[in-house]
C-alpha positions as CSV (number, residue, x, y, z in Angstrom):
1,X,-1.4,12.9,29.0
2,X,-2.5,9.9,28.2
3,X,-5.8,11.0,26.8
4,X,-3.7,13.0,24.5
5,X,-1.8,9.8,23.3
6,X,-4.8,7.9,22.7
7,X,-6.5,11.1,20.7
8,X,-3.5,10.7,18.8
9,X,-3.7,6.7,18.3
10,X,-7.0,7.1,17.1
11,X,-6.4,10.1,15.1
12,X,-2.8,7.7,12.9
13,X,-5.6,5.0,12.7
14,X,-8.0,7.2,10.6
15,X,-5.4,9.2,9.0
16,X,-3.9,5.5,8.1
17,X,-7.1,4.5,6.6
18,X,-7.7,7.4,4.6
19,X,-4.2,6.9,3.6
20,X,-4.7,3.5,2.3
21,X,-6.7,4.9,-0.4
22,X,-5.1,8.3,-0.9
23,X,-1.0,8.0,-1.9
24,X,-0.2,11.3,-0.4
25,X,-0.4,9.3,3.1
26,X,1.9,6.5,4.5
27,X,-1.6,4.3,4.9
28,X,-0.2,1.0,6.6
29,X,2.5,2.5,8.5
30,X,-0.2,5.1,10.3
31,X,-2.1,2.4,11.2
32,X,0.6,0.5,12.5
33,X,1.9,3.9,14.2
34,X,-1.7,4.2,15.8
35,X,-2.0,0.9,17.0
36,X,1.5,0.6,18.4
37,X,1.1,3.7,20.5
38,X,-2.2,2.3,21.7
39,X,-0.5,-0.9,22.7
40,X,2.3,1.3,24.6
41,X,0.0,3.8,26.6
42,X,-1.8,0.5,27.8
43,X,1.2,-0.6,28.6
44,X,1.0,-4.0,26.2
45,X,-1.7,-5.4,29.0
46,X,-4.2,-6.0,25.9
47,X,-1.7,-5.9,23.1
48,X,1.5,-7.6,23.3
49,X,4.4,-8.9,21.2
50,X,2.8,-11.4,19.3
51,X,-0.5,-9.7,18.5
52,X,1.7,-6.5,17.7
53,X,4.0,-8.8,15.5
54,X,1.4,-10.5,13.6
55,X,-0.2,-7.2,12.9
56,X,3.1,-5.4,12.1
57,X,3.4,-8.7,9.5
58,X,0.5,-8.0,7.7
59,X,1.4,-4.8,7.6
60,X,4.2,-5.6,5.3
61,X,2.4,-8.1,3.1
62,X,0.7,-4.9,2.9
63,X,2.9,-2.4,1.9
64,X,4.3,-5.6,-0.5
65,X,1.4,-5.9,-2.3
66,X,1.2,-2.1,-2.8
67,X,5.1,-2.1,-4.0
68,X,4.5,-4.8,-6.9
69,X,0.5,-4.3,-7.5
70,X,1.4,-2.2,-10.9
71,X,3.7,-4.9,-12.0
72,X,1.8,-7.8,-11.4
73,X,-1.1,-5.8,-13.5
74,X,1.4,-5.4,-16.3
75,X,2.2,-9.1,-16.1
76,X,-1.2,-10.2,-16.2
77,X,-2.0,-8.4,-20.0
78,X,1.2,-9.9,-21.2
79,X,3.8,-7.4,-20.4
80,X,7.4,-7.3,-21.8
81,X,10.1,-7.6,-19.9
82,X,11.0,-4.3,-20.6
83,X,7.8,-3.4,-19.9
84,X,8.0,-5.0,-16.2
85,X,10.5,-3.2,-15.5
86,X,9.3,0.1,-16.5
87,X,6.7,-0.4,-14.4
88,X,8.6,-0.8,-11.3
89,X,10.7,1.8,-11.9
90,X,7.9,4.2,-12.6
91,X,6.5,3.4,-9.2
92,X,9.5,4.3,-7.8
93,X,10.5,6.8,-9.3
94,X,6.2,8.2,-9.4
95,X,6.1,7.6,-5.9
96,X,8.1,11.6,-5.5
97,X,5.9,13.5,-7.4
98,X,3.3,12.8,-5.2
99,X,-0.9,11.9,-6.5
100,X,0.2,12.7,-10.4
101,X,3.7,10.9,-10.1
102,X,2.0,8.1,-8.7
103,X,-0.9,7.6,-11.1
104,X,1.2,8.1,-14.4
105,X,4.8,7.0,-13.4
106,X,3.5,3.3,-13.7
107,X,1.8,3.4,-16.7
108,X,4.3,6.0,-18.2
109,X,7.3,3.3,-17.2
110,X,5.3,0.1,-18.6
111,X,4.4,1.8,-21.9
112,X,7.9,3.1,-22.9
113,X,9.4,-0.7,-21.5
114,X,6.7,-1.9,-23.7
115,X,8.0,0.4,-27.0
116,X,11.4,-0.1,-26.1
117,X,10.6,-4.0,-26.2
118,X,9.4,-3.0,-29.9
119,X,5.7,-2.9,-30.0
120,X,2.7,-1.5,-31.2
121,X,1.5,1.8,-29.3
122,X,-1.8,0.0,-29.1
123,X,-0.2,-3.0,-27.4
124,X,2.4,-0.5,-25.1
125,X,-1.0,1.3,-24.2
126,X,-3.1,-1.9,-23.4
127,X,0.1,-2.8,-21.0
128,X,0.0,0.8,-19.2
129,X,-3.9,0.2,-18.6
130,X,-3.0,-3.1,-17.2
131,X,-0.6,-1.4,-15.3
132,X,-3.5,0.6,-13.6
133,X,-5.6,-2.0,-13.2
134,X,-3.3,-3.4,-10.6
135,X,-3.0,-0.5,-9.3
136,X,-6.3,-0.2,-8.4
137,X,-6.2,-3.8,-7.0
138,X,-3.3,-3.3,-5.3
139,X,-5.0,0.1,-3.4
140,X,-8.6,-2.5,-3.1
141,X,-5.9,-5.3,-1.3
142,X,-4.4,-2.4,0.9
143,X,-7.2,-0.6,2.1
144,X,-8.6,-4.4,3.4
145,X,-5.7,-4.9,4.7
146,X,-5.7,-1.8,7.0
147,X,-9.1,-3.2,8.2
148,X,-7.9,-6.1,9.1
149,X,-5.4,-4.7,10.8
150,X,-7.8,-2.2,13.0
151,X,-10.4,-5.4,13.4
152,X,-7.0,-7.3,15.1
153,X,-6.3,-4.9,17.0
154,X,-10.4,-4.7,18.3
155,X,-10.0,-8.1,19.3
156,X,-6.6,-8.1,21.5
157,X,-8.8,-5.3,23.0
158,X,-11.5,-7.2,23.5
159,X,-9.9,-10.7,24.1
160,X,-6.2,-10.1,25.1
């Protein structure tokens, strides 16, 4: 049974990394999933409550950085306020239509904030490409993230 448990550690750990890039998976959470079980089959010997809770807190930073990524690359181009906000709200709202929701809710959200706040469409369109830029930083930050996580977890294998 425990070979089983470990099979599925390992098997949240890679799902979690793939998931880091792909937005159809809960990346960070799979990887914290994976390494959690890992910790319990051992019974915490190598893993305990402070490795597991620094890990588990750059797991949220994490999922943070993925939450506000869009927004921030709004901000950066010059966004509205509107425009911000749009943003936000089409991640949120993106994030339940799956790969296409979450791709063009964003930009969708920051370039009607951005015409709403009475601009050009050139201007509301520059914002929504901002808006993906961060995106795509935000998904870079993530996916390093996750590493980091697995490479922690290597050494409280190694070392704890």
């Amino acid at each position: 049974m425990e070979m089983a448990l470990y099979v599925l550690a390992a098997a949240l750990i890679i799902g979690g990394l793939l998931g880091s890039i792909l937005p159809v998976l809960p990346g960070i959470p799979m990887v914290f999933g994976g390494i959690w079980l890992a910790a319990a089959v051992d019974g915490y010997r190598h893993l305990g409550v402070w490795w597991l809770l620094g890990i588990g807190a750059l797991g949220v930073a994490g999922i943070a950085v993925d939450f506000v990524a869009g927004t921030l690359g709004a901000k950066r181009v010059g966004a509205s306020r509107r425009a911000l906000w749009g943003a936000a709200l089409g991640t949120v709202v993106g994030m339940f239509f799956g790969i296409p929701g979450l791709l063009i809710g964003p930009f969708a959200g920051a370039l009607i904030g951005e015409l709403a706040s009475g601009n050009s469409v050139l201007r509301a369109t520059h914002v929504g490409v901002g808006t993906w830029l961060g995106l795509l930083f935000g998904t870079l930050v993530k996916l390093v993230i996750s590493f980091v996580m697995v490479g922690l977890f290597g050494l409280a294998l190694l070392f704890g």
